[in-house]
C-alpha positions, 0 to 999 in steps of 0.5 A: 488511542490504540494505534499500534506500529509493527515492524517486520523483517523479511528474507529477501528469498521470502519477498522474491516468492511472495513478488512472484504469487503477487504477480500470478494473482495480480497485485502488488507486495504492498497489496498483499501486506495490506491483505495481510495487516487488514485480515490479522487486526481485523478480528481485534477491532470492534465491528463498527471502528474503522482499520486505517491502514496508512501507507507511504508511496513514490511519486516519481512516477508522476511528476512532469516533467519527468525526474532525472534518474539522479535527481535528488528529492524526498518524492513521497506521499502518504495515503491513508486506506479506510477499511470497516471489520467484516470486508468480504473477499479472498486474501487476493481479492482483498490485496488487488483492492487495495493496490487499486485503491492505492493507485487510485488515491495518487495523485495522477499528475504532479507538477514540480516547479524549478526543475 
């Protein structure tokens, strides 16, 4: 197929700033890299293929019982987010629909058995 990993670095001066017009517009750094990465392929995906946009998540958030700070685990899921060519909407709009998407494919309530 054509799928392709790209890796980037930031300066963290970079992300603080980003951090901060994410908060003002009301998403996520993750959102806004999604924005980011759908808004830059999409352009090079023929219009009827779809843009899978896979992304790795924390679940300790949502584990009951809670985790202990120091608790030691791999507490992660991955989430793959479906996008056709053509979306409709702002950078912003389409960052604060991705981070809604992404709450939204988490599963809300994880039961850890043996803590």
């Amino acid at each position: 197929g054509n799928t392709k990993s790209v890796f980037v670095k930031f300066e963290s001066n970079t992300i603080h700033k980003l951090s901060i017009k994410c908060k003002e517009n009301k998403t996520t750094v993750h959102g806004a890299m999604i924005a980011a990465t759908l808004l830059s392929s999409s352009p090079l995906v023929p219009p009827n293929n779809t843009i899978r946009i896979s992304s790795a998540v924390n679940l300790r958030p949502y584990t009951k019982p809670p985790l202990q700070e120091d608790a030691l685990g791999v507490f992660v899921s991955g989430v793959d987010l479906d996008y056709r060519p053509g979306f409709e909407g702002s950078f912003w709009d389409i960052a604060r629909d991705a981070r809604k998407r992404l709450v939204k494919s988490i599963p809300h309530s994880i039961e850890i058995d043996g803590l």
